[in-house]
C-alpha positions as CSV (number, residue, x, y, z in Angstrom):
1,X,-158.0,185.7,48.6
2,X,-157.9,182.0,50.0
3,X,-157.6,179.2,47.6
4,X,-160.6,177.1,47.6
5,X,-159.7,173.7,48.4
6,X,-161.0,170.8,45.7
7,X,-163.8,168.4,46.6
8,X,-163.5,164.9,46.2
9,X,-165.5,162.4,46.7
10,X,-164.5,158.4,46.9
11,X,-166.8,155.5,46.5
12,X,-165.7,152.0,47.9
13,X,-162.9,151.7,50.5
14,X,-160.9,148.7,49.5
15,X,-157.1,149.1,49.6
16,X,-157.2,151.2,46.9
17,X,-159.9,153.2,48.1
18,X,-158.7,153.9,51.2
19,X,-154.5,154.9,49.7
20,X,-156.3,157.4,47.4
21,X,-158.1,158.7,50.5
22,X,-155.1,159.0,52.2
23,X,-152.9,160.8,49.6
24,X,-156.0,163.1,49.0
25,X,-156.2,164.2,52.7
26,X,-152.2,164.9,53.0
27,X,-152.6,166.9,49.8
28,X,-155.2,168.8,52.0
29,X,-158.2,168.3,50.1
30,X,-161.7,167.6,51.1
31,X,-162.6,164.2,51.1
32,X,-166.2,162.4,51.2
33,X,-165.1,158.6,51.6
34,X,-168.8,156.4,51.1
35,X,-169.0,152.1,51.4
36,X,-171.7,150.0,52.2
37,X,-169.3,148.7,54.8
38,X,-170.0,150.4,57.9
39,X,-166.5,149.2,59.4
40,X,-164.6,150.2,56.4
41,X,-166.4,153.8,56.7
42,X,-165.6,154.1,60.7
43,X,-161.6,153.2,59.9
44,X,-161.6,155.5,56.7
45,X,-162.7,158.2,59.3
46,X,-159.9,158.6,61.4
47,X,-158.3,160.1,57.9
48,X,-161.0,162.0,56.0
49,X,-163.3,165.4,56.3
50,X,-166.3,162.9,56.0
51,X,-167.1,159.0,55.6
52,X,-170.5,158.1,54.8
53,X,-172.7,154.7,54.7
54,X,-174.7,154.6,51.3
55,X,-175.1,152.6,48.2
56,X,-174.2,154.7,45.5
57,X,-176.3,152.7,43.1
58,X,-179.3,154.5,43.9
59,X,-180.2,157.4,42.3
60,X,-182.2,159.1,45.2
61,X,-178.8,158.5,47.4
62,X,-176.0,160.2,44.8
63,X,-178.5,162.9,44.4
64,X,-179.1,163.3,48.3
65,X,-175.3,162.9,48.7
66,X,-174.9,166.4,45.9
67,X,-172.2,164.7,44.3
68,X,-172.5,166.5,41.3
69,X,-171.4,169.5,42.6
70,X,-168.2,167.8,43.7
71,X,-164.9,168.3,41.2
72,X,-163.8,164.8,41.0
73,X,-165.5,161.3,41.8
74,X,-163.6,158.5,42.0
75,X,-165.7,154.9,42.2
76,X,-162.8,152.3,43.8
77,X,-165.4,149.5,43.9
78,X,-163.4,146.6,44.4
79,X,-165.0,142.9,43.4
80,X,-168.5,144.3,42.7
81,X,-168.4,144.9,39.2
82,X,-172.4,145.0,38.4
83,X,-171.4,147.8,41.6
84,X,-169.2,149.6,39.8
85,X,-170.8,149.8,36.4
86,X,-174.1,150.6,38.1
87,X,-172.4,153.3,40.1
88,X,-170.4,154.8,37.7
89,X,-173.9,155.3,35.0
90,X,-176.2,157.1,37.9
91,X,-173.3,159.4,38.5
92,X,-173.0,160.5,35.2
93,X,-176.5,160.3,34.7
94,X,-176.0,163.0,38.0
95,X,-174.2,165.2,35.8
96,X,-171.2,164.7,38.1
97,X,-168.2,166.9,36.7
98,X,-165.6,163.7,36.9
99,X,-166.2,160.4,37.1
100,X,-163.4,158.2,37.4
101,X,-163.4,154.5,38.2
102,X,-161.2,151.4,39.1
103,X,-161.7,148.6,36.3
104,X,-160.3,145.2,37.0
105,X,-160.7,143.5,33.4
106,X,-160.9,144.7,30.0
107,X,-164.5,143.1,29.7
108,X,-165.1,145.9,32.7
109,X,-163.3,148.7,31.4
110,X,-165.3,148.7,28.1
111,X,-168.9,149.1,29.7
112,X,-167.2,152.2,31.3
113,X,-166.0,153.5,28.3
114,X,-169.7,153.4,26.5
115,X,-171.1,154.4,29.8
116,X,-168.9,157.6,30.0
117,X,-166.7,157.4,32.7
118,X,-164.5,160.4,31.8
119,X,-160.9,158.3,33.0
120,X,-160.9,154.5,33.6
121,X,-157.8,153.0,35.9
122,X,-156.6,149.4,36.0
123,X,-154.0,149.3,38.7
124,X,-152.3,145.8,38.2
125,X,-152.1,146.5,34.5
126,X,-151.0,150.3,34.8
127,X,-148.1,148.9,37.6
128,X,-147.2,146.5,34.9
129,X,-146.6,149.0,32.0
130,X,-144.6,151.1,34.2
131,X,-142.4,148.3,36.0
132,X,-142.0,147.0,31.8
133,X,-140.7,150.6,31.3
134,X,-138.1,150.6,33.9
135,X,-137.2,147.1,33.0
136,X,-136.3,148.0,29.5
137,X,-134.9,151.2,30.3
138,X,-134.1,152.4,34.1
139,X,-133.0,155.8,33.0
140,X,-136.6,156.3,33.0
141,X,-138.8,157.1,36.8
142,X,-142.3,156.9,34.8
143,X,-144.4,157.7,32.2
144,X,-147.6,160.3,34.0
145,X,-150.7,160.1,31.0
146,X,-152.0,163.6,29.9
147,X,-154.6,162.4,28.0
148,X,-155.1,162.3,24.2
149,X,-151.8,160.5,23.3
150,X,-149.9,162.9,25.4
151,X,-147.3,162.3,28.5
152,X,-144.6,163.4,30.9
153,X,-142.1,161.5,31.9
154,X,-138.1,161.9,33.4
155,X,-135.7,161.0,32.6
156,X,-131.8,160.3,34.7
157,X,-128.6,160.8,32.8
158,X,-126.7,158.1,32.9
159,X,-122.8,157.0,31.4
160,X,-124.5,157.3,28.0
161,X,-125.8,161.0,28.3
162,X,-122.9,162.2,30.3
163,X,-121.0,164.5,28.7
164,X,-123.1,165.2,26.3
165,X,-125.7,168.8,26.1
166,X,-129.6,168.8,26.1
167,X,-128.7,169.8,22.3
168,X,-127.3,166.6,21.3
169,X,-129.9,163.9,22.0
170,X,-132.6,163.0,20.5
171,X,-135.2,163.3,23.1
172,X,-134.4,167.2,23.0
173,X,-134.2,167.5,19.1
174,X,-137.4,166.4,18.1
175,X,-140.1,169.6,17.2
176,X,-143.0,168.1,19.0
177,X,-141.5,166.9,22.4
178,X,-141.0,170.1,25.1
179,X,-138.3,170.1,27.8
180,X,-140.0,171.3,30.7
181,X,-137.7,171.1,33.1
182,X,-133.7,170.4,34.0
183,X,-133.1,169.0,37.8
184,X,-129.3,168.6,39.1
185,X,-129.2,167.8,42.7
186,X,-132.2,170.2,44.6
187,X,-132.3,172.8,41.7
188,X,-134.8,173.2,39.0
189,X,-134.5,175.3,36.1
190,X,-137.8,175.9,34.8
191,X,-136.3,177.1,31.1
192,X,-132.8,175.5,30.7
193,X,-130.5,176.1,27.9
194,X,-130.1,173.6,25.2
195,X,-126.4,174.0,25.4
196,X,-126.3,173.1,28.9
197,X,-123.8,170.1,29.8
198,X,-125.3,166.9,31.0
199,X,-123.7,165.4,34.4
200,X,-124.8,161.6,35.8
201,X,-127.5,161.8,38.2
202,X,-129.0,164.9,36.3
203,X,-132.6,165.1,35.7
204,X,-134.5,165.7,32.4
205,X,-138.1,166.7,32.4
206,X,-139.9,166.3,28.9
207,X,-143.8,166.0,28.0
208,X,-144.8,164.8,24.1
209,X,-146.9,162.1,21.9
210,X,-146.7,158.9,24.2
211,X,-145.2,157.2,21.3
212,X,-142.5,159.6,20.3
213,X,-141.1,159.7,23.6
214,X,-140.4,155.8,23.9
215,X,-139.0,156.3,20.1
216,X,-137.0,158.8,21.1
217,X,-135.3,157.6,24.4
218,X,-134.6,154.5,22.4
219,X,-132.6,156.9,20.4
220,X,-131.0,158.8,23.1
């Protein structure tokens, strides 16, 4: 049986807008791109299933539009932020499955939060943390949210590690962090051994408590 491609809808075709459409479309997913803009909507075309005209604010158009029977909504209204907010409440009020919106301020990003937006993204700030991350410690590529506290991150073995087995460091001791995964060059092992030797360049794969994992790879 064919897989049934996700829907996805996008409202407001900014920069960020427009990249998510983009990376949705090469995932191959189906993609309704909407902007008051009519220009922004013509060049957004070339890329997606469907770009659409409409203000999202009005409740007659998100109903027209069916978005609630789309898996994920994501509202990338850029300066606009009576917009967004306004946006954001009629599609939950739409009983869309997934709202999730592009906050530029913490002022912003709390209306959301009382308003339901199921996951709220600020960009600059979320770029920040994870350039911080690498700053303090560039063994790390990045730290990928879960949800509730939880997170997945990699980890490169450096002079430090080398040497040394998955057994040995912290990271891998610790009851409530799981390894998921062990990379050297192009191979993946999906269940690696804890006595397995660590070589530079080698990849660690781990998922835990947020804050465990940065305690931990401070002790690694």
């Amino acid at each position: 049986m064919k897989a049934v491609t996700k829907q996805y809808a996008v409202i407001g075709l900014g920069r960020f807008g427009m990249s998510i459409c983009k990376e949705l479309s090469e995932a191959g997913a189906q993609v309704l791109a909407i902007d008051i803009n009519e220009d922004r909507v013509k060049e957004v075309s070339k890329i997606v299933e469907q770009g659409i005209v409409a203000n999202c604010t009005i409740e007659e158009t998100v109903e027209e539009l069916r978005l609630n029977e789309f898996d994920m909504v994501m509202v990338s209204i850029g300066n606009d932020i009576n917009a967004s907010i306004l946006t954001t409440l009629v599609l939950k009020e739409a009983k869309v499955k997934k709202v999730w919106v592009k906050a530029n301020d913490k002022f912003q990003y709390k209306i959301l939060q009382k308003i339901g937006a199921d996951k709220i993204i600020m960009p600059e700030r979320d770029m920040g943390i994870r350039v911080a991350q690498r700053m303090i410690d560039n063994r790390v590529i990045a730290f990928n949210e879960l949800g509730s506290g939880l997170a997945l991150t990699e980890i490169v073995v450096g002079n430090k590690l080398m040497g040394k087995t998955l057994a040995d460091i912290a990271l891998c001791q610790a009851s409530n962090i799981k390894v998921l995964g062990f990379k050297r060059g192009p191979e993946l092992d999906a269940n690696p051994q804890m006595s397995q030797t660590l070589e530079i360049g080698d990849m660690i794969i781990v998922a835990g408590p947020e804050k465990d994992l940065h305690e931990k790879i401070r002790l690694s």
